[in-house]
C-alpha positions as CSV (number, residue, x, y, z in Angstrom):
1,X,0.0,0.0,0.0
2,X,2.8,2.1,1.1
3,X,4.2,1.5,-2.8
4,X,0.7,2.7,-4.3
5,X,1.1,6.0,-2.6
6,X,4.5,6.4,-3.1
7,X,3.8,5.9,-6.9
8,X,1.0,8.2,-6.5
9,X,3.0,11.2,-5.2
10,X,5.8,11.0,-8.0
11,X,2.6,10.4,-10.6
12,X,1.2,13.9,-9.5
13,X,4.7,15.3,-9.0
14,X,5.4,14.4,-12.8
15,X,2.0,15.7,-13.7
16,X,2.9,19.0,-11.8
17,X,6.7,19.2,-13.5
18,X,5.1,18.4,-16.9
19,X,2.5,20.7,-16.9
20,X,4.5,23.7,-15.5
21,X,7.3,23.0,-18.2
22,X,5.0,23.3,-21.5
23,X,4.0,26.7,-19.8
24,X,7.4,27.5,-19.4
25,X,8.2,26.5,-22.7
26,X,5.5,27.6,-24.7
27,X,6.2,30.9,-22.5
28,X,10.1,31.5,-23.4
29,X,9.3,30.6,-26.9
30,X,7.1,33.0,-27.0
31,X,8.7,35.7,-26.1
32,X,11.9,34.9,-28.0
33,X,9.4,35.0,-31.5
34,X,8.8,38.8,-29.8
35,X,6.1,40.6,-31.5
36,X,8.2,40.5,-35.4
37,X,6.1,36.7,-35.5
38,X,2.8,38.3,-34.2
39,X,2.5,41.3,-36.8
40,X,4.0,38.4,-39.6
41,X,0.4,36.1,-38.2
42,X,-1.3,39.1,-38.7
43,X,-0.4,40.3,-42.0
44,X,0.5,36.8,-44.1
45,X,-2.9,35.5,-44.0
46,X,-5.3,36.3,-47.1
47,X,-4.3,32.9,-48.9
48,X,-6.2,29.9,-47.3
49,X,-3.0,27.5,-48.1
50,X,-0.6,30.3,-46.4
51,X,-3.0,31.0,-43.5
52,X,-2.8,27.4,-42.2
53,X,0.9,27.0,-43.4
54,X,1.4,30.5,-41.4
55,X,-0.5,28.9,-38.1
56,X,0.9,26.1,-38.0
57,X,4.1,27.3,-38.0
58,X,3.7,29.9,-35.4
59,X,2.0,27.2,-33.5
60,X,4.8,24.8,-33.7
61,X,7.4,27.8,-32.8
62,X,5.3,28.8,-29.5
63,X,4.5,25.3,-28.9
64,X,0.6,26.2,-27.8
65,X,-2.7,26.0,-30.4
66,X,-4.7,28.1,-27.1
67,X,-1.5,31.1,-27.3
68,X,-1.9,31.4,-31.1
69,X,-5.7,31.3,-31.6
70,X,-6.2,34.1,-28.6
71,X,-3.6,35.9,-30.6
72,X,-6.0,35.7,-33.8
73,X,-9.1,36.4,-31.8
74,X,-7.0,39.7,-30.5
75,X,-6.3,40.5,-34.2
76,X,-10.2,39.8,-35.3
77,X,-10.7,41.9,-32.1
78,X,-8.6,45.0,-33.0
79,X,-9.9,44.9,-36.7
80,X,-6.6,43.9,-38.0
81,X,-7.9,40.4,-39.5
82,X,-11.0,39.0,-41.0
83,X,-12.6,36.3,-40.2
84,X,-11.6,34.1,-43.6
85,X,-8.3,34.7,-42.0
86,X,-8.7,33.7,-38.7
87,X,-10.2,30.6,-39.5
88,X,-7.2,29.6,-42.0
89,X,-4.9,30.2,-38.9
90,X,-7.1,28.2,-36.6
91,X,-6.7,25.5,-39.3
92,X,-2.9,25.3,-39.0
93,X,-2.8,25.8,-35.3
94,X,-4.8,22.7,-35.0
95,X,-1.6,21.2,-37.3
96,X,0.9,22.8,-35.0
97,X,0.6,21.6,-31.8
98,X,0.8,18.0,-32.6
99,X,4.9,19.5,-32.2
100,X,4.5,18.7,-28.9
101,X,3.4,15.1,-28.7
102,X,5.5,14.0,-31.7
103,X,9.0,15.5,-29.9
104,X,7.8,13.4,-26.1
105,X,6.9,10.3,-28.2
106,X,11.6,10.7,-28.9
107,X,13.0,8.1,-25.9
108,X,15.7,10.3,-25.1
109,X,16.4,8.7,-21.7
110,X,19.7,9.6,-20.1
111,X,20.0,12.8,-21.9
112,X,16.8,15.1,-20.4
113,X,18.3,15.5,-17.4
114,X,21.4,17.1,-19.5
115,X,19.4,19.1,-21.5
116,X,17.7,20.8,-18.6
117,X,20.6,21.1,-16.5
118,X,22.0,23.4,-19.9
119,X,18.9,25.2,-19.7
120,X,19.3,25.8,-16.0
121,X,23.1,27.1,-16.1
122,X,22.1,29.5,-19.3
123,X,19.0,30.7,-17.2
124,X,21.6,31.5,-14.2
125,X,24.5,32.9,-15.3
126,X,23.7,34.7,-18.9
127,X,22.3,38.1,-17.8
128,X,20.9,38.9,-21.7
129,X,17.2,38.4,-21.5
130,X,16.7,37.0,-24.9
131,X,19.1,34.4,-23.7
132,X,17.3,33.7,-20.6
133,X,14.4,33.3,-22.6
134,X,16.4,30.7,-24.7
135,X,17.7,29.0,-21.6
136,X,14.1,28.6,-20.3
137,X,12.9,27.0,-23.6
138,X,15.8,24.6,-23.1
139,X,15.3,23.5,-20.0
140,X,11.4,23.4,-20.1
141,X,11.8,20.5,-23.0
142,X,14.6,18.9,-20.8
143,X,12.1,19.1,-18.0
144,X,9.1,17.8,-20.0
145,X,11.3,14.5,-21.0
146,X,12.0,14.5,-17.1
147,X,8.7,14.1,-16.3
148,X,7.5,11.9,-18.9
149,X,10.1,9.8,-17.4
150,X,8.9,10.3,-13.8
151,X,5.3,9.7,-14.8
152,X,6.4,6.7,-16.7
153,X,8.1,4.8,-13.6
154,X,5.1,6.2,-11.2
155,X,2.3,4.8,-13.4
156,X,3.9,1.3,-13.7
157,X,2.5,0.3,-10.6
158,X,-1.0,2.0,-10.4
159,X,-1.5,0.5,-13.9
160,X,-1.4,-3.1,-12.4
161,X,-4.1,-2.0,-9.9
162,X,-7.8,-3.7,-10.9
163,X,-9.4,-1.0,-9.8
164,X,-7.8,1.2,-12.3
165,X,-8.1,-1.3,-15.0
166,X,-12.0,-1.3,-14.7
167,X,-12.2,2.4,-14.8
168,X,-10.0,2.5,-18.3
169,X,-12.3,-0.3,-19.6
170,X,-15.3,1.5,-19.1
171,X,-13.5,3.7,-21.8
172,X,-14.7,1.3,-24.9
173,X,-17.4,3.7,-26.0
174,X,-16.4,6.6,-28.4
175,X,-18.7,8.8,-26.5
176,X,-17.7,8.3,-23.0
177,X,-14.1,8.5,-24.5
178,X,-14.7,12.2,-26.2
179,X,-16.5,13.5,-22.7
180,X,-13.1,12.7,-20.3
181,X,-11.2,14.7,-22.8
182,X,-13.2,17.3,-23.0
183,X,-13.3,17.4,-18.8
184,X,-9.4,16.6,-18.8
185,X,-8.4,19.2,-21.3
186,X,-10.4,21.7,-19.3
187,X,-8.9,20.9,-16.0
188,X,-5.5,20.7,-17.2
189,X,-5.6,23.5,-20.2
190,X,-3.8,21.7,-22.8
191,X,-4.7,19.1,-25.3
192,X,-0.9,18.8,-25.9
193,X,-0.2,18.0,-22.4
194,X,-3.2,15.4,-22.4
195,X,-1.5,13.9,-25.2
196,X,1.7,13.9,-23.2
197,X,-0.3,12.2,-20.7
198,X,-2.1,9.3,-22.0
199,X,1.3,8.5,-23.9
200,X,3.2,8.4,-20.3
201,X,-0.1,6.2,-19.7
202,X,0.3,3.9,-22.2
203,X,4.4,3.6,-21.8
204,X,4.1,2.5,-18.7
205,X,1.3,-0.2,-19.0
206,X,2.8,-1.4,-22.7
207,X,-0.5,-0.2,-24.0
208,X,-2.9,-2.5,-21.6
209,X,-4.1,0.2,-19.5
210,X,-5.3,2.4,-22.4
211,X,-5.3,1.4,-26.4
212,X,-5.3,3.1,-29.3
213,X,-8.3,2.1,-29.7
214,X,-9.4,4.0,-26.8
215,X,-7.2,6.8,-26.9
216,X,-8.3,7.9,-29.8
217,X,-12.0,9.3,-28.6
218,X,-10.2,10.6,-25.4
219,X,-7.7,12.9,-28.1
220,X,-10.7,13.8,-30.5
221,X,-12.1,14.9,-26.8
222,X,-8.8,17.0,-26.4
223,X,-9.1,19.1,-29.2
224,X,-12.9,19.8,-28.9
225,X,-12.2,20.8,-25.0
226,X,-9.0,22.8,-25.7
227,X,-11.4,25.5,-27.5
228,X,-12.6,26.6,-24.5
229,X,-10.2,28.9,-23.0
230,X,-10.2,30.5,-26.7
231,X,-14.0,30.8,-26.2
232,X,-14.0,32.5,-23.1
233,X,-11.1,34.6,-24.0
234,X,-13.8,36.1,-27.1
235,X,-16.6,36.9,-25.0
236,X,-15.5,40.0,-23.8
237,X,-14.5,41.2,-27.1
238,X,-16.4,42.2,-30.4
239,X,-18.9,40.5,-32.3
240,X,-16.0,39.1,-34.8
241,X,-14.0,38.0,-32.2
242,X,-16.9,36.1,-30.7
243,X,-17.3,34.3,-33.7
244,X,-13.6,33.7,-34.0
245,X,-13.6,32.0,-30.9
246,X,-17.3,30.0,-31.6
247,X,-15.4,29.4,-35.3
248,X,-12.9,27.7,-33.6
249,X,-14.7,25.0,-31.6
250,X,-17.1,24.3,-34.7
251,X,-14.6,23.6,-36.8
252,X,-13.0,20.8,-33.7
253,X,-16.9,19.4,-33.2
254,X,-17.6,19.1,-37.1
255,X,-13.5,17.6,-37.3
256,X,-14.8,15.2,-34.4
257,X,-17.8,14.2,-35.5
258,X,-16.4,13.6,-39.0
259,X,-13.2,11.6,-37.8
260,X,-15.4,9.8,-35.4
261,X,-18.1,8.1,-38.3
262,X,-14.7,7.7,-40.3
263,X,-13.3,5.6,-37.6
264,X,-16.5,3.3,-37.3
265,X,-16.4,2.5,-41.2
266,X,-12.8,2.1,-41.7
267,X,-10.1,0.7,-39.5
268,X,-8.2,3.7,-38.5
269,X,-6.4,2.7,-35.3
270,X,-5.1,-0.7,-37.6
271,X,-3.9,1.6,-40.0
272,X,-2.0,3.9,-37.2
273,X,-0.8,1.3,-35.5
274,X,1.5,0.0,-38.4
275,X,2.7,3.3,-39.3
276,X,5.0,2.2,-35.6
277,X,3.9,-0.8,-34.3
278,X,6.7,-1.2,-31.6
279,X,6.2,2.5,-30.1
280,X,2.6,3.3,-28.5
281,X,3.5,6.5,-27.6
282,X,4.5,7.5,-31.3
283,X,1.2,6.4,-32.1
284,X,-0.7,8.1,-30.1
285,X,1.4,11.1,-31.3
286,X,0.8,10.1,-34.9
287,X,-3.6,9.7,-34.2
288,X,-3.8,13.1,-33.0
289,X,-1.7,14.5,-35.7
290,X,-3.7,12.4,-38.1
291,X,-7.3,13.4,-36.6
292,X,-5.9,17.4,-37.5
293,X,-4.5,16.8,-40.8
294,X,-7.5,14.9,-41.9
295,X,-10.0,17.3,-40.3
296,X,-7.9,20.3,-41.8
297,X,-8.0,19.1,-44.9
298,X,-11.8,18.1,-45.2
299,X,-12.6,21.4,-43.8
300,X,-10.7,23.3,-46.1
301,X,-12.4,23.5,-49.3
302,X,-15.3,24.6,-47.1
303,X,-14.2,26.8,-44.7
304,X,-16.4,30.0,-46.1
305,X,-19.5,27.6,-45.0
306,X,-18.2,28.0,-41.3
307,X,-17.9,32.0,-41.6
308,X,-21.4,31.9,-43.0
309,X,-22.6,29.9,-40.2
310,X,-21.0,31.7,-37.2
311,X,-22.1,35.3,-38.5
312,X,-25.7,33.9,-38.5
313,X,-25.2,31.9,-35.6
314,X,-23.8,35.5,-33.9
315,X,-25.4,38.2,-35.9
316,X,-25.0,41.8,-36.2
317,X,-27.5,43.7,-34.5
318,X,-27.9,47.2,-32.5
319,X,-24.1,48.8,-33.2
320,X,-23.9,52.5,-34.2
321,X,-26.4,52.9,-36.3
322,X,-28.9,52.3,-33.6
323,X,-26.9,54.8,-31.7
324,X,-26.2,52.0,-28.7
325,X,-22.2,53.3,-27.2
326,X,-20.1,50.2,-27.3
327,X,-16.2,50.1,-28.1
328,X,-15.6,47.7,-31.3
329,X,-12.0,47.0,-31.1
330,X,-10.6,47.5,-27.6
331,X,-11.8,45.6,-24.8
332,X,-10.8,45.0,-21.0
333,X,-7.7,42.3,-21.8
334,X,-5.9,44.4,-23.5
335,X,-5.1,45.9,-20.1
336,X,-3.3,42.9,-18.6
337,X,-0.4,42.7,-18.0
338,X,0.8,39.3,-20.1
339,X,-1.1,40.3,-23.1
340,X,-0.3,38.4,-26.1
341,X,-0.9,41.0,-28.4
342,X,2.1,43.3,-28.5
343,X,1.8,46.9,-28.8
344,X,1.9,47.1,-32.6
345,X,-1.6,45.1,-32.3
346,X,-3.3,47.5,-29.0
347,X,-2.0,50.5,-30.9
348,X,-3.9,49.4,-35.0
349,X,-6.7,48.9,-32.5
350,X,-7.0,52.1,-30.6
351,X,-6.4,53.2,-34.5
352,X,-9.6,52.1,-35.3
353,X,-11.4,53.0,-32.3
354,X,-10.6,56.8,-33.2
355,X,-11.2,56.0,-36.6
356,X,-15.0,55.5,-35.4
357,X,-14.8,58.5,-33.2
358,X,-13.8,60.7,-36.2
359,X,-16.5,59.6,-38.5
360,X,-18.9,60.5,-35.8
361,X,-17.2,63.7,-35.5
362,X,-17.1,64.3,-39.3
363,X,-21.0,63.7,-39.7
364,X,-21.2,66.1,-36.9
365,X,-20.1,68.8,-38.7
366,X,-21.0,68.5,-41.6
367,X,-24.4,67.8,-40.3
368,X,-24.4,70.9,-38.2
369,X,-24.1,73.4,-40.9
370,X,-27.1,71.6,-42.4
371,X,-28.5,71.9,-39.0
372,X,-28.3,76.2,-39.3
373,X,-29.5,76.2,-43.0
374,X,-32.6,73.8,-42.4
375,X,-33.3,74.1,-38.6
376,X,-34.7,70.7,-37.9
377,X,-35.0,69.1,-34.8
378,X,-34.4,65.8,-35.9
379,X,-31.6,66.9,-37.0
380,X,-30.4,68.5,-34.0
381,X,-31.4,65.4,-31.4
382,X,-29.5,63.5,-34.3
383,X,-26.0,65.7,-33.6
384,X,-26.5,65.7,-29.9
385,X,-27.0,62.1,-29.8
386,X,-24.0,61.4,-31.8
387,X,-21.9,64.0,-29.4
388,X,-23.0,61.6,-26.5
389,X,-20.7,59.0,-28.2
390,X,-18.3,61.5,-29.4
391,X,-17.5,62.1,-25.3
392,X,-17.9,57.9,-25.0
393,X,-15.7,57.4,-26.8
394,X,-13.1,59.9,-25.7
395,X,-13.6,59.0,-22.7
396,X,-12.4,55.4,-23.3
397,X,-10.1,55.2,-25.6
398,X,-8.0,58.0,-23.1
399,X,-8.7,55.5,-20.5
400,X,-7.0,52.5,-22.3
401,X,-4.4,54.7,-23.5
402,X,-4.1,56.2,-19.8
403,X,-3.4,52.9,-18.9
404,X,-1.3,51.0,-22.0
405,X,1.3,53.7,-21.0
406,X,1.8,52.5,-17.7
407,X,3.3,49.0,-19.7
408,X,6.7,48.9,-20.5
409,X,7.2,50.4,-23.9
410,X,9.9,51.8,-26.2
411,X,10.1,55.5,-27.0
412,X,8.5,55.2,-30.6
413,X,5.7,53.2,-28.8
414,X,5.7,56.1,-26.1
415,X,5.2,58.5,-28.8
416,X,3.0,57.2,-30.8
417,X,0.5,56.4,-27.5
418,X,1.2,60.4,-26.5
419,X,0.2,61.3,-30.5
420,X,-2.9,59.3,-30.0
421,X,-4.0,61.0,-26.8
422,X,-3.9,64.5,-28.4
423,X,-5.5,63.0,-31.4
424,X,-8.7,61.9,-29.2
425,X,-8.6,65.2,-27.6
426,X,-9.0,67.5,-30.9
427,X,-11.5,64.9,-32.3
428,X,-13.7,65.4,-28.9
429,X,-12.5,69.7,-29.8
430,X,-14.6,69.1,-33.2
431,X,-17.6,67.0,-32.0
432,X,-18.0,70.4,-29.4
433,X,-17.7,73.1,-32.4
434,X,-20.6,70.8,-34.0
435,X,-22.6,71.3,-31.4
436,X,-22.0,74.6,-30.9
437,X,-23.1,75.2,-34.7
438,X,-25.7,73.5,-34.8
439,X,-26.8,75.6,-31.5
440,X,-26.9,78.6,-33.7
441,X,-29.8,77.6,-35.5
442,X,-31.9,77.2,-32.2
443,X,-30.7,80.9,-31.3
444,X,-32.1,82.1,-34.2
445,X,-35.0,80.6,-34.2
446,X,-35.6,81.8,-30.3
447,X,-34.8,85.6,-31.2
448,X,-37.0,85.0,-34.8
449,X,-33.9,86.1,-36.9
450,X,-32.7,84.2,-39.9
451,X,-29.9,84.5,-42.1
452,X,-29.5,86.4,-45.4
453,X,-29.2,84.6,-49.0
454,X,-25.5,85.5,-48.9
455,X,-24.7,84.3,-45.5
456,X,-26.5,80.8,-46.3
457,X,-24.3,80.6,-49.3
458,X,-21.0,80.9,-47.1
459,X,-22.6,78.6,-44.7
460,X,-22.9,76.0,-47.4
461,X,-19.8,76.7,-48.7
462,X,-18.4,75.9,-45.0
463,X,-20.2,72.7,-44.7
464,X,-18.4,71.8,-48.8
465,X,-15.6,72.6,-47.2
466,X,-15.1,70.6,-43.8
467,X,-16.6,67.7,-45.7
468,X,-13.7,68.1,-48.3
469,X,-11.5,68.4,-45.2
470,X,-12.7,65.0,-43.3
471,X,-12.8,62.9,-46.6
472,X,-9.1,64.1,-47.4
473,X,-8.1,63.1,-43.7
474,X,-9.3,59.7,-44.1
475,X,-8.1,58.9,-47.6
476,X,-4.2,60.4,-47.1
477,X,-1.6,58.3,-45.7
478,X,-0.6,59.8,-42.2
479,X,2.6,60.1,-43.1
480,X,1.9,63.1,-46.0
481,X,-2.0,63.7,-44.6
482,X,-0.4,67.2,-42.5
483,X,0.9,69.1,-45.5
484,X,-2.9,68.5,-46.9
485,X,-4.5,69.6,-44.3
486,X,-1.7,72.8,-43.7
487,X,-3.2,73.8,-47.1
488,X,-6.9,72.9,-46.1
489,X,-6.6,74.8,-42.6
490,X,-5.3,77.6,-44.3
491,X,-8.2,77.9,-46.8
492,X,-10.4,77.8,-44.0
493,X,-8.6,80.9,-42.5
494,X,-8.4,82.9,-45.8
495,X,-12.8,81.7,-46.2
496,X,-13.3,82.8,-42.6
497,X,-11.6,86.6,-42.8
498,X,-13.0,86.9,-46.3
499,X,-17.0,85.9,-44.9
500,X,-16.2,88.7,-41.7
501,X,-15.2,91.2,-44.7
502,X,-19.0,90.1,-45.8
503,X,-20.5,90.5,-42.5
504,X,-19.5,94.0,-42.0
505,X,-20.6,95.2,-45.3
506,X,-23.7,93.1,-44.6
507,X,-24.3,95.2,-41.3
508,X,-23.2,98.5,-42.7
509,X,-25.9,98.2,-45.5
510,X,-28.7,96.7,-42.8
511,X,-29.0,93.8,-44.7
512,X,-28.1,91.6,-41.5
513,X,-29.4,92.5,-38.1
514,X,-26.6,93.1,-35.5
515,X,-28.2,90.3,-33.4
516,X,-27.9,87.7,-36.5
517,X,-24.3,89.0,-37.0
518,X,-23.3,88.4,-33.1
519,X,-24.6,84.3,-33.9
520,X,-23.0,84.4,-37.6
521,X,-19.6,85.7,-36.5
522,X,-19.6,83.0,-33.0
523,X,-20.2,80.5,-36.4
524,X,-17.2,81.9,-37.8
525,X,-15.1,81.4,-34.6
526,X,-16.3,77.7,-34.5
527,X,-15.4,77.2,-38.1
528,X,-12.3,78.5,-38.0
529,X,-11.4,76.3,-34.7
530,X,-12.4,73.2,-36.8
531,X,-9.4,73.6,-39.1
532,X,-7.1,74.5,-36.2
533,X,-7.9,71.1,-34.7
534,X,-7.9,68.8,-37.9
535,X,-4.4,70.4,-38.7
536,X,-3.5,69.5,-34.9
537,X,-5.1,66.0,-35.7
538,X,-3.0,65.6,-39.1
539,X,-0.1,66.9,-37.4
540,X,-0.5,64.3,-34.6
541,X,-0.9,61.3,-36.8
542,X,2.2,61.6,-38.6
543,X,4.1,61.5,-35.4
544,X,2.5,58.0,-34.8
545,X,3.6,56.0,-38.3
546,X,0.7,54.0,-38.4
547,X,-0.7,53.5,-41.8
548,X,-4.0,54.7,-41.4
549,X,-6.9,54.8,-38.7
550,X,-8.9,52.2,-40.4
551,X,-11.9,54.3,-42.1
552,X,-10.8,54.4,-46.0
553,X,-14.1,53.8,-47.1
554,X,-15.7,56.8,-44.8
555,X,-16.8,59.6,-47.3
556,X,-19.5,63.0,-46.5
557,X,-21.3,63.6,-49.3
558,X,-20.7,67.3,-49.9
559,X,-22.8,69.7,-51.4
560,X,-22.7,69.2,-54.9
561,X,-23.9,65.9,-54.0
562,X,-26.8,67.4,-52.1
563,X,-29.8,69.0,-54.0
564,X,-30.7,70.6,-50.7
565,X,-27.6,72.6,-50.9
566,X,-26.9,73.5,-54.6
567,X,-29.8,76.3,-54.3
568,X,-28.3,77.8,-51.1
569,X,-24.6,77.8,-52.7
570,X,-25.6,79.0,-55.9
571,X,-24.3,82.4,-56.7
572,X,-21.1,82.1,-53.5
573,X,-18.4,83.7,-55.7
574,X,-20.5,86.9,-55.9
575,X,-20.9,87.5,-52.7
């Protein structure tokens, strides 16, 4: 008896090693890819056959299918990926973690305790972190053969116990076999370590304790399970990155279910088995790498099907044209601390996030100089409502910058977060002007004034010209979009001293009432702020060298566009 618990103590104390050294592994290995492997996942994706060769081989370099498809459901998340591409990944990181269970199923006896011992002494004495990180990697596999081995020589004698031999027998059906993966790859987080496991299982019985034959459900099981923790990790994200997630365990039930009716009409464990039929835990290896390969390729052809299925499974509803304030591309774990994203990921999506805020912004004011012309109240609940997420969204996006800056970052990373804060800040400046403008139209309507034929032609021929402004912000590079808007600010200056020339000759020849000048010059002020703060905006985003802020298909309409407008510009350049 004394034996049994002896075994049992070094069983869970190989469990524990193994366990903690795929983490530290899949950990080190991680962060010696750096963030060069996660923009190259993000980017090399729009071919299906490059997408799975691309996550598979990220998958096999970090050693963990749950590290790489979070990372893809933080690119869906941050806009940066669609979800054609995501699934493609998913594909090949189903490929890639079979790494794992193929390099344990090497007998490499004598020699882990070696290998981790070199991992050990680099860890300790090199002082370069990269190193350390390459030391760690080293001795976690040395570690992982160490306790294979220790789980090995512990299992020996529980194997021989009956009572553990009727519990692995009750095992024979395929569906019992699928449900204790599931409930082991939850508990233990890794369908490569389960893998690991039932191999040190099956090593130490000489395959009587658990077949192949059994094994197999129990791995199918694995990868449904492993999906899980990439499930949860979507829910607090966007709508695409809850159907990345969802995407991903479909694809493992349909690969399940699939393999599964396969394996009752053909022989399938026959045909493993004499691929190696003197090394169980090589086979095992070889059945889960088989059940992916398989499942990938099946699935392939017909991958579009599953995108169809999980947007109408999850689909879009509310959003901001319902005017309901939600943020689309950040969400609450971006802010921890080990992140997988990198910062080249957070900052594309607090991109995008402004992106939004500046379309608001943009319809705002071009929506309040219709407001002045046409004085409509829809219009006007319209503009305030839209201002109410205009300050949202400030609000939020300077919170998760507020807070990203807190990580540590390197200078260009520093600047570009700072550039993006005063970015926020001028859009929020504009969204205010709006309302201001569109204010003017209630004032005149309170004191029963109105503006003169000529005055509504230079109000339309402000509202052409911010819209012109906004549509060139969005479709310049940031890199060239300040010298654009230097010219377009300046315009707006020359327009607005040219219109006060207007005014006073207006006044001086009672045309306009002094009251109706008072509101039409405050317009002028706000019109003239406008193209202060989208110079400070252009000037800000080519500090950051990001490509764009995500919103190349935003465009106004502007007046030549609008019949409504045509009549009240007609006739501007004779004023």
């Amino acid at each position: 008896m004394d034996n049994i618990w002896t075994s049992l103590l070094g069983l869970c104390a190989g469990m524990a090693l193994f366990l903690y050294s795929i983490k530290m592994t899949s950990g080190s290995l991680e962060v010696i890819a750096g963030n060069k492997m996660k923009s190259i996942l993000a980017k090399l994706t729009g071919n299906r056959i490059l997408g799975v060769t691309v996550g598979a081989g990220v998958t096999a370099l970090i050693q963990s299918s749950t590290a790489t498809t979070v990372m893809v459901i933080g690119f869906v998340n941050a806009g940066l990926m669609n979800l054609y591409s995501a699934l493609w990944i998913i594909m090949g990181a189903n490929i890639g973690t079979n790494i794992t269970s193929q390099l344990i199923a090497f007998d490499v006896g004598m020699f882990a305790p070696i290998i981790a011992l070199v991992g050990t002494f680099v860890c300790i004495f090199i002082k370069d972190k990269k190193m350390k990180s390459v030391g760690e990697a080293i001795a976690g596999l040395g570690f992982i053969f160490v306790s294979m081995s220790l789980m090995t020589d512990s299992m020996a004698p529980i194997a021989k116990l009956d009572i553990v031999k009727e519990i692995f027998s009750g095992i024979n059906n395929p569906f019992v076999g699928i449900i204790v993966g599931i409930i082991f790859v939850i508990i233990i987080q890794s369908s490569a370590a389960g893998v690991g496991i039932l191999q040190a299982m099956a090593v130490a019985s000489s395959g009587s304790l658990i077949t192949l034959e059994q094994a197999m459900f129990i791995i199918f099981g694995l990868n449904v399970g492993t999906c899980l923790t990439a499930l949860l990790a979507s829910m607090s994200g966007s709508r695409n990155a809850r159907r990345a997630g969802l995407m991903h365990l479909l694809f493992n039930v349909f690969g399940t279910s699939i393999f599964t009716a396969i394996s009752f009409i053909f022989p399938v464990a026959d045909w493993i088995r004499a691929i190696s039929p003197n090394d169980v835990a090589r086979q095992f290896a070889n059945m889960h790498l088989a059940f992916n390969l398989v499942t990938t390729l099946i699935m392939l052809p017909i991958g579009g099907l599953f995108v169809k299925l999980v947007q109408k499974l999850v689909p879009d509803k509310g959003g901001d044209e319902e005017g309901i304030q939600y943020l689309k591309y950040l969400n609450p774990q971006m802010l921890t601390a080990d992140h997988l994203l990198g910062m080249e990921v957070l900052t594309a999506a607090i991109a995008n996030e402004i992106g939004r805020m500046f379309i608001f912004a943009g319809e705002n004011c071009q929506k309040s100089f219709h407001a002045v012309l046409e004085n409509s109240e829809k219009l006007q609940e319209e503009i305030n409502n839209r201002e109410e997420y205009i300050d949202y969204l400030n609000k939020e996006i300077s919170f998760y910058i507020s807070h990203l800056m807190m990580f540590d970052m390197s200078e260009k990373d520093a600047v570009t977060m700072s550039a993006l804060f005063k970015i926020t800040g001028n859009i929020e400046r504009m969204g205010d002007h709006a309302v201001n403008i569109s204010g003017y139209a209630s004032m005149l309507e309170e004191k029963k004034l109105s503006l003169s034929e000529k005055a509504r032609n230079e109000v339309a021929q402000m509202e052409k010209t911010i819209s012109e402004a906004c549509n060139s912000m969005v479709k310049s590079k940031t890199s060239a979009v300040h010298i654009k808007m230097a010219q377009v600010e300046q315009k707006i200056d020359d327009l607005t001293d040219v219109y006060r020339e207007h005014q006073l000759e207006r006044l001086k020849s009672g045309v306009c009432s002094g009251d109706a000048c008072v509101i039409y010059s405050e317009m002028l002020t706000d019109f003239e702020r406008l193209g202060d703060h989208m110079l400070n905006i252009a000037e800000a985003a080519a500090e950051t060298g990001i490509v764009s802020f995500g919103i190349s298909d935003f465009k106004l309409t502007t007046e030549d566009e609008q019949p409504s407008l045509k009549t009240a510009a007609a006739g501007i350049d004779d004023d």
